[in-house]
DOVORO-864748 format. One record per residue (C-alpha): residue in one letter; z, y, x. Coordinates in Angstrom, 1 decimal. Layout:
<"a"; <Z; Y; X>>
...
***
This chain:
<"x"; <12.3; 15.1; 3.0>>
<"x"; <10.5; 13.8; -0.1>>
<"x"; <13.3; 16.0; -2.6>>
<"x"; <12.4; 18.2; -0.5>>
<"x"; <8.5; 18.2; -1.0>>
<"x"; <9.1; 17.5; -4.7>>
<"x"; <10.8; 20.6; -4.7>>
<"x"; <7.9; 22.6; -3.1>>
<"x"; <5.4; 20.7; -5.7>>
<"x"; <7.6; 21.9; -8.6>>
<"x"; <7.6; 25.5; -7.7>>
<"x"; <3.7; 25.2; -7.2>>
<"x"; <3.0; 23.6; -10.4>>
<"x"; <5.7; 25.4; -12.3>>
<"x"; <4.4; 27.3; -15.5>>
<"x"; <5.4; 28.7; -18.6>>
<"x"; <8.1; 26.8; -20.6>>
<"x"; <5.4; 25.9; -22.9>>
<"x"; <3.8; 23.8; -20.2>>
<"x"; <4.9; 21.0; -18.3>>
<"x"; <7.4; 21.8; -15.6>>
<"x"; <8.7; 19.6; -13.3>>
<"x"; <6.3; 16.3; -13.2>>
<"x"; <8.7; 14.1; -11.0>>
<"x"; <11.4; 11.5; -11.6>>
<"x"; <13.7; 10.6; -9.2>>
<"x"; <14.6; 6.7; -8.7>>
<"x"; <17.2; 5.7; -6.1>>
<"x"; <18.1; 2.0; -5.4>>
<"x"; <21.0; 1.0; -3.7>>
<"x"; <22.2; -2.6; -2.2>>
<"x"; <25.9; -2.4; -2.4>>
<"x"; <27.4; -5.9; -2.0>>
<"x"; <25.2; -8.3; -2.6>>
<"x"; <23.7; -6.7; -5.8>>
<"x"; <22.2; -3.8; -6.2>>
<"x"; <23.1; -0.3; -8.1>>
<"x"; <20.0; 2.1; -9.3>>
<"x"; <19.9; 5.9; -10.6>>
<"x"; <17.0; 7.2; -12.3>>
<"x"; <16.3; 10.7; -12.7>>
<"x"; <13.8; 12.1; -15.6>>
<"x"; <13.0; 15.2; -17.0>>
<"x"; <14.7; 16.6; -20.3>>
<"x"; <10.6; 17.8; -21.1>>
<"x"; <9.4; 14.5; -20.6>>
<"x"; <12.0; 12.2; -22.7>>
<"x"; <11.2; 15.0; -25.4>>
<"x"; <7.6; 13.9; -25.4>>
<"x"; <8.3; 10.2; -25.7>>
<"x"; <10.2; 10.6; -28.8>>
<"x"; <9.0; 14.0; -30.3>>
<"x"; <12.0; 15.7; -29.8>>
<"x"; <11.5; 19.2; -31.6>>
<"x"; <13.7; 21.1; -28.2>>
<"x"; <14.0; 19.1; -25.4>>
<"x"; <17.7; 20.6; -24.3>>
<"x"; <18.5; 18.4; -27.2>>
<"x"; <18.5; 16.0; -24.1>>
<"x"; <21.7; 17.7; -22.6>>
<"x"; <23.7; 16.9; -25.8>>
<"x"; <26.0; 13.5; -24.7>>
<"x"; <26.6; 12.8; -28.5>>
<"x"; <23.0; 12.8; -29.3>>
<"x"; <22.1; 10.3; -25.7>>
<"x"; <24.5; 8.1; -27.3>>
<"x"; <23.0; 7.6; -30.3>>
<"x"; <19.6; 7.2; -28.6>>
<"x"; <20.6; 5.8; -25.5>>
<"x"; <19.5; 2.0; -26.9>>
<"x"; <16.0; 3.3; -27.3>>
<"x"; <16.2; 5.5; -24.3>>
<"x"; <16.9; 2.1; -22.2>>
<"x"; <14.7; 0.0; -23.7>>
<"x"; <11.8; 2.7; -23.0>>
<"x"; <12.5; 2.7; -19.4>>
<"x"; <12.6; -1.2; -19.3>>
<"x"; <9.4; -2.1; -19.8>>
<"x"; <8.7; 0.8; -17.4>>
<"x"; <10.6; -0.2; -14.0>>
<"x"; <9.6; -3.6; -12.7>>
<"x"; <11.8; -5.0; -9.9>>
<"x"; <11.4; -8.5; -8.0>>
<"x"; <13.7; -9.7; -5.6>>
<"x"; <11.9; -11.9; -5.0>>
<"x"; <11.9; -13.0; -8.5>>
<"x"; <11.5; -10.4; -11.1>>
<"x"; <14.9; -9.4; -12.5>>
<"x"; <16.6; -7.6; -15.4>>
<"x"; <18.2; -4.4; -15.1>>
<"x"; <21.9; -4.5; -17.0>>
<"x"; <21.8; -0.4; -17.7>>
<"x"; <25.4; 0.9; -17.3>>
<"x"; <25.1; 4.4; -18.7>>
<"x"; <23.2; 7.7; -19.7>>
<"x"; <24.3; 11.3; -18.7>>
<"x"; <23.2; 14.8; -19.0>>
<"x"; <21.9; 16.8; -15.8>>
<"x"; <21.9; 20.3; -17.5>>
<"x"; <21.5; 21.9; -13.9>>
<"x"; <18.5; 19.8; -13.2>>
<"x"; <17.4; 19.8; -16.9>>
<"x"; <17.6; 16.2; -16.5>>
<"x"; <19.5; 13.0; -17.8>>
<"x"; <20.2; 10.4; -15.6>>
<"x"; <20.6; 6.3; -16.3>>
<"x"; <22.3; 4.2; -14.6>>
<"x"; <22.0; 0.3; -13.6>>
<"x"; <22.5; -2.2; -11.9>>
<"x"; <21.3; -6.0; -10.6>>
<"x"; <24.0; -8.9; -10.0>>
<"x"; <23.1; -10.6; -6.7>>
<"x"; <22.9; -12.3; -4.9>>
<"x"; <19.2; -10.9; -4.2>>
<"x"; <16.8; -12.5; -1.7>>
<"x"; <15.4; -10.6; 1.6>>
<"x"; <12.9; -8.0; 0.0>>
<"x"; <12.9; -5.9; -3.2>>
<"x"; <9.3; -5.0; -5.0>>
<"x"; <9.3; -2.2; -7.2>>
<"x"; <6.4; -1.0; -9.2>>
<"x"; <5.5; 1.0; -12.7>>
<"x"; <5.3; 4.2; -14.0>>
<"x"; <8.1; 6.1; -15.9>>
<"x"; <5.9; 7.9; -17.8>>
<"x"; <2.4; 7.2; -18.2>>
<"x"; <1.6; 10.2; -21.0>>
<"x"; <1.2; 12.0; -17.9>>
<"x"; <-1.5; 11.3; -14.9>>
<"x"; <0.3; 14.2; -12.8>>
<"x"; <3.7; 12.7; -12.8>>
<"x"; <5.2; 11.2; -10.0>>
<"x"; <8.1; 9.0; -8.8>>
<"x"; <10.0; 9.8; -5.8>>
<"x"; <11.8; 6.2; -5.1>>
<"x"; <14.7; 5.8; -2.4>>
<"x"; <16.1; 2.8; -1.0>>
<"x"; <19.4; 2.7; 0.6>>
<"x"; <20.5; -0.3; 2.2>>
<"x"; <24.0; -1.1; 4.2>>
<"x"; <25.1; 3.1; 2.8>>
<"x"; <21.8; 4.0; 5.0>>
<"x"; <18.2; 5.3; 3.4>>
<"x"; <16.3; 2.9; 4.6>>
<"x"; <12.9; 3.6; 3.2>>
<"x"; <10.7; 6.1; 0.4>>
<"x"; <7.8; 5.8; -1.8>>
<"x"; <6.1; 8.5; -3.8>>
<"x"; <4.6; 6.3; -6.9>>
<"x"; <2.3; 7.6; -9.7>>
<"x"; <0.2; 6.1; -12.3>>
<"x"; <-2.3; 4.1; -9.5>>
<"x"; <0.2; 3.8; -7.2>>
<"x"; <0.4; -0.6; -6.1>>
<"x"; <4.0; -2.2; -5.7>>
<"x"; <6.4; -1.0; -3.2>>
<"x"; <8.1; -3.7; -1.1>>
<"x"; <11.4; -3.2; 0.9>>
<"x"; <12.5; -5.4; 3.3>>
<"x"; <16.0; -6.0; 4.1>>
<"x"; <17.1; -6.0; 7.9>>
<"x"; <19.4; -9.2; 7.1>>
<"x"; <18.0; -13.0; 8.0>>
<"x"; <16.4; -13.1; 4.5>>
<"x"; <14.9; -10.0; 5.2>>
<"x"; <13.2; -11.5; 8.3>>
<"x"; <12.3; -14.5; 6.7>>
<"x"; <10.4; -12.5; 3.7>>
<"x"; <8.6; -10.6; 6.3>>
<"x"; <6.8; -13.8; 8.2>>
<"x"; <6.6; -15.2; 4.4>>
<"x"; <3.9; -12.0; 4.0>>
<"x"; <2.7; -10.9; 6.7>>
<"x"; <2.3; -14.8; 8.7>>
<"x"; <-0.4; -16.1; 5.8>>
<"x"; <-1.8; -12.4; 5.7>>
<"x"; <-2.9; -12.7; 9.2>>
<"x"; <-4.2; -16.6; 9.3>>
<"x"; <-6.0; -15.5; 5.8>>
<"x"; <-7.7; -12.3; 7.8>>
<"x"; <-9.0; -14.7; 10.7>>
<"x"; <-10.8; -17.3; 7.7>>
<"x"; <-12.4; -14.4; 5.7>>
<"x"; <-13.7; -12.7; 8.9>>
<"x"; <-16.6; -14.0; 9.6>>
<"x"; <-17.7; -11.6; 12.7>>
<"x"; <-14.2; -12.5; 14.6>>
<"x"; <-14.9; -16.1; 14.0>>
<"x"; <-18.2; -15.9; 15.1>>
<"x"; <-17.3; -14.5; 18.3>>
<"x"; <-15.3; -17.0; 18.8>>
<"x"; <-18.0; -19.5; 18.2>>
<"x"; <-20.0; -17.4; 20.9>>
<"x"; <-17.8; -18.2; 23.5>>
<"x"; <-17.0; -21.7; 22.9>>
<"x"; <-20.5; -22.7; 22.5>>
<"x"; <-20.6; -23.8; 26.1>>
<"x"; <-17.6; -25.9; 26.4>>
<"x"; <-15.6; -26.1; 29.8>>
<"x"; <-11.8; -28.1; 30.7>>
<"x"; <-9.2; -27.4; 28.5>>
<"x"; <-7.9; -24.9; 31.1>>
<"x"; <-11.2; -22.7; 30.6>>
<"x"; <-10.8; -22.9; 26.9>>
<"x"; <-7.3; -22.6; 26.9>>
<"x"; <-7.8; -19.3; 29.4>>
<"x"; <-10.9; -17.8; 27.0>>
<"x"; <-8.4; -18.0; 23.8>>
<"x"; <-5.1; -16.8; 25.9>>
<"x"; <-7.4; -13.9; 26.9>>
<"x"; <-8.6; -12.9; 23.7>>
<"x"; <-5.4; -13.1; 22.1>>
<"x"; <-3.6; -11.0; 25.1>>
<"x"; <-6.4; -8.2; 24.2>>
<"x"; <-6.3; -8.3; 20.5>>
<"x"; <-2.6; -8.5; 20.4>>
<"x"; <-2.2; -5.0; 22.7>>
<"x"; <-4.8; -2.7; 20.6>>
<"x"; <-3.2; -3.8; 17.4>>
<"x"; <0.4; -3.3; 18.6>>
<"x"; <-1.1; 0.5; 19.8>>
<"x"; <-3.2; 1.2; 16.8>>
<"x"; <-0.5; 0.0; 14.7>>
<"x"; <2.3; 2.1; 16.2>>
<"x"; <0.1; 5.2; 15.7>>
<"x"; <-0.2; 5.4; 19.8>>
<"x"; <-4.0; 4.9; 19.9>>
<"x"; <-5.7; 5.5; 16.8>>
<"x"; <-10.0; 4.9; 16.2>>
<"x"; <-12.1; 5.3; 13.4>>
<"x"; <-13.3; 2.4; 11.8>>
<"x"; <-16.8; 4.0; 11.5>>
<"x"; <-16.2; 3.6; 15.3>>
<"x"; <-14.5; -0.1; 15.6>>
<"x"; <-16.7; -2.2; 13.3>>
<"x"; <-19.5; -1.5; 15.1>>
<"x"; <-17.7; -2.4; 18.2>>
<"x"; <-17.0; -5.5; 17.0>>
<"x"; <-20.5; -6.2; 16.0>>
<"x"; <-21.8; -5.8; 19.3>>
<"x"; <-18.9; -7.6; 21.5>>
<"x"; <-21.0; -10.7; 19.1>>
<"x"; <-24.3; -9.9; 20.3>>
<"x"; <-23.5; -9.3; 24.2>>
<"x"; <-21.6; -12.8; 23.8>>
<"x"; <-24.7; -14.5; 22.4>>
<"x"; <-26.8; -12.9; 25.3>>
<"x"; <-24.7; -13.9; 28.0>>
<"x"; <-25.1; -17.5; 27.0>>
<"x"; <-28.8; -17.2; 27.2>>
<"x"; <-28.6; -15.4; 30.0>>
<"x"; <-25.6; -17.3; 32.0>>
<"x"; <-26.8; -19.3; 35.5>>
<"x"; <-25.0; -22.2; 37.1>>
<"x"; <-21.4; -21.2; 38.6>>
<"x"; <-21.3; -17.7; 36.4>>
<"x"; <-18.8; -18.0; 33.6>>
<"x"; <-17.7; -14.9; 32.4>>
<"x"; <-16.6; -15.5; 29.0>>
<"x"; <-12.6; -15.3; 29.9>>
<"x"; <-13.4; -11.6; 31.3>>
<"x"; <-15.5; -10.6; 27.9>>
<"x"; <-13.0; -12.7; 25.5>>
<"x"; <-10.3; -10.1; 27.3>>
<"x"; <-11.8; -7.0; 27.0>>
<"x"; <-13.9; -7.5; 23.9>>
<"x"; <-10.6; -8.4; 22.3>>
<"x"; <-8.8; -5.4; 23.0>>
<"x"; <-11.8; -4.0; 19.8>>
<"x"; <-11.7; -6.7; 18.0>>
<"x"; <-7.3; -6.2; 17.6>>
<"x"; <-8.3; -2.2; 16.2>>
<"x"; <-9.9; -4.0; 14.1>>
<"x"; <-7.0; -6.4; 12.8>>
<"x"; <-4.9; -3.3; 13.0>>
<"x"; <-7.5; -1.7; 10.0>>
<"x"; <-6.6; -4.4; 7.9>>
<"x"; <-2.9; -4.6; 8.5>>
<"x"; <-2.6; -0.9; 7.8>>
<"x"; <-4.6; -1.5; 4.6>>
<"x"; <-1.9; -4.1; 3.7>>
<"x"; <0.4; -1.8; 3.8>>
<"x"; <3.3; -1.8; 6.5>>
<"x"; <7.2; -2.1; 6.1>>
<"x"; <8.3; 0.9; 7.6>>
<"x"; <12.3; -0.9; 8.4>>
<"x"; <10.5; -4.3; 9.2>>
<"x"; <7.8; -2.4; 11.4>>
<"x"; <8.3; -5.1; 13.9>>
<"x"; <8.3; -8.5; 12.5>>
<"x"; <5.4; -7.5; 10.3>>
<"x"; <3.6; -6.8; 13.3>>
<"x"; <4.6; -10.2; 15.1>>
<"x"; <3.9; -11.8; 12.1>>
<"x"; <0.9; -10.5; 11.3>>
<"x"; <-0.4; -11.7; 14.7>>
<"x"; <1.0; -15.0; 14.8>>
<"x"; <-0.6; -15.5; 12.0>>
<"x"; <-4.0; -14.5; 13.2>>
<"x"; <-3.3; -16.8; 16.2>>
<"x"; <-2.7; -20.2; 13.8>>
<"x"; <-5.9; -18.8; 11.8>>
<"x"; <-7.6; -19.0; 15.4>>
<"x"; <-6.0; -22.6; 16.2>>
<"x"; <-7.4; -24.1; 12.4>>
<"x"; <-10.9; -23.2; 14.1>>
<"x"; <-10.8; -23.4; 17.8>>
<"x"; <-9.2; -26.4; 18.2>>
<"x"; <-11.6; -28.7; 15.9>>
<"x"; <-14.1; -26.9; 17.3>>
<"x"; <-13.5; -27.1; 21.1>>
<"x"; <-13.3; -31.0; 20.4>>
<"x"; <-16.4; -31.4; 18.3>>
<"x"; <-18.1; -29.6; 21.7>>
<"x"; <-16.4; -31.3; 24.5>>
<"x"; <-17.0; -34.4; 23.0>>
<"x"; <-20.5; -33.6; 22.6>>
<"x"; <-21.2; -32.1; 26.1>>
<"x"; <-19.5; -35.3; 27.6>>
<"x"; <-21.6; -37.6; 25.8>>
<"x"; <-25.2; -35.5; 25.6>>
<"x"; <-25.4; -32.7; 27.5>>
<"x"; <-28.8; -32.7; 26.9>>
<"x"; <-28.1; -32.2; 23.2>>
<"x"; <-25.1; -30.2; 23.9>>
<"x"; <-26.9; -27.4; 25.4>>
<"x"; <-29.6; -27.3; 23.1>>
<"x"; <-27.2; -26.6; 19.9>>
<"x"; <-25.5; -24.2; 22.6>>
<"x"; <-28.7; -22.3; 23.1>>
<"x"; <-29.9; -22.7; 19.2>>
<"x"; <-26.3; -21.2; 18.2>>
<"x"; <-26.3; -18.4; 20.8>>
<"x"; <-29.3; -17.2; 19.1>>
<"x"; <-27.6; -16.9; 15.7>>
<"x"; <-24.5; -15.5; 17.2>>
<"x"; <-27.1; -12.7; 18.7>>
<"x"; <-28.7; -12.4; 15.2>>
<"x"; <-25.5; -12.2; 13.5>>
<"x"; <-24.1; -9.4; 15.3>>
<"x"; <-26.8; -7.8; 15.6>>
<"x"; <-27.3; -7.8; 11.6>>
<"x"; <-23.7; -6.3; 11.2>>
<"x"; <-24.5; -3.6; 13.8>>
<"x"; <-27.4; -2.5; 11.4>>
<"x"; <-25.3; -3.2; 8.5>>
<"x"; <-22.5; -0.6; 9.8>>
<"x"; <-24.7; 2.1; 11.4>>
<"x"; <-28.4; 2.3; 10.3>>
<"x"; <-27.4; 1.1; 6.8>>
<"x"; <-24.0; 2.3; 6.3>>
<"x"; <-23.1; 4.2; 3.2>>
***
């Protein structure tokens, strides 16, 4: 599909032979073994323009490659950046002209054994803020995954489907999702919201389970592309499930406790949130899974680190003076209203 597309882009930006044109290069990556064997693609045009060469078939000439093909390698180089997970060197095992493509193409390879997940990034030729790189990884004689890269374009991480695969997945994705929860003030402020009244462990423990059971279904949808909302849409959402949690406190009566119910539903907006930021991050599309799970474990530890200390600071507190207990519960319900309520006006009045 993306030869394809680079195919249709060529013909669209093709011009006179003067001009540039064919702005692609074509990088495949293959794990054979426990090492790994690469191709790369270029351009006869642009490996004329590195090195000034007066006619750039000069490029299809195999006696003149060889004489450059030290200089040719040493360009590319300090050009293609692999990790895995470690950076590591590319041992270049030969140059060859394309002259149906008007192309030459190197090869390489990387001695293993490599870890779970291989990181690519760079830019072949940077002369040029059109050009592009069309990378494709094959793993186990499968393609497994492809990137289109250009000048802006961030790393590229594969992730193998082997046990080191797996275990460079949770690596990421785990402390991603405990990091989101710390940095996320409005999530952990709901939280506050709802433990701000105490209860037995079994309430607490069924407010949490609750929120976590509705977070953990909107982000599995939104992430699998099944139900999809706009954030313009969600973060106000969120803001709001704060300030109805605040109210209910202050407005709660003896015997009504409805905090499991809200932590349920609310959470269902707060996970399109977490979805947002784990699309941001950037998905594995062959580790689609245990990027998800891990993601969300994570969030659940990054919710333990705060509940738990929390919930005991509280209990011990209502035990010992209730009195005092539900005055800080009725003092912080009224900055949980004020915060959500400033983050509502934040993403809709004075949104940009």
């Amino acid at each position: 599909m993306l030869r394809l597309l680079a195919f249709l882009l060529a013909l669209l930006l093709a011009a006179p032979a003067a001009a540039h044109p064919v702005p692609f290069s074509y990088l495949d990556l293959k794990f054979e073994g426990q090492g790994l064997n690469g191709t790369l693609t270029v351009h006869q045009y642009d490996l004329a323009h590195e090195y000034g060469f007066p006619d750039p078939a000069m490029a299809q000439d195999e006696h003149f490659l060889e004489e450059h093909e030290v200089e040719i390698v040493a360009l590319f180089n300090d050009r293609i950046h692999l990790a895995a997970p470690k950076p590591v060197r590319l041992q270049w095992t030969g140059i060859k002209p394309q002259p149906a493509r008007s192309a030459i193409q190197l090869t390489f390879r990387v001695p293993g054994p490599l870890g779970g997940k291989l990181t690519y990034s760079g830019d072949v030729f940077p002369y040029d803020p059109r050009h592009q790189t069309f990378v494709n990884v094959y793993d186990e004689g499968a393609l497994r995954d492809q990137w289109i890269t250009g000048a802006s374009s961030p790393p590229r991480t594969y992730y193998r489907g082997n046990g080191q695969g797996v275990i460079a997945v949770l690596k990421t994705f785990v402390p991603a999702g405990a990091h989101h929860i710390w940095i996320g003030p409005d999530h952990l402020l709901f939280l506050l919201g709802l433990l701000l009244f105490g209860g037995s462990w079994r309430r607490l423990l069924g407010i949490v389970t609750a929120f976590t059971v509705g977070h953990s279904i909107t982000l599995s949808l939104a992430v699998l592309n099944v139900v999809v909302l706009p954030s313009w849409l969600i973060e106000p959402g969120i803001a709001l499930t704060i300030v109805v949690v605040g109210a209910d406190n202050l407005m709660r009566g003896e015997g009504r406790d409805i905090r499991t119910a809200l932590a349920g539903v609310f959470g269902l907006i707060h996970g399109f949130g977490f979805a947002t930021v784990l699309q941001e991050f950037g998905l594995p599309r062959g580790a689609l899974g245990w990027s998800l799970f891990g993601f969300n474990f994570g969030v659940e530890l990054g919710q333990l680190a705060v509940v738990l200390p929390l919930a005991l600071a509280l209990g011990w507190l209502w035990r010992t003076r209730p009195k005092l207990a539900r005055q800080v519960a009725t003092a912080g319900s009224i900055v949980v209203i004020a915060g959500g309520g400033y983050w509502f006006l934040q993403r809709t009045v004075f949104a940009t």
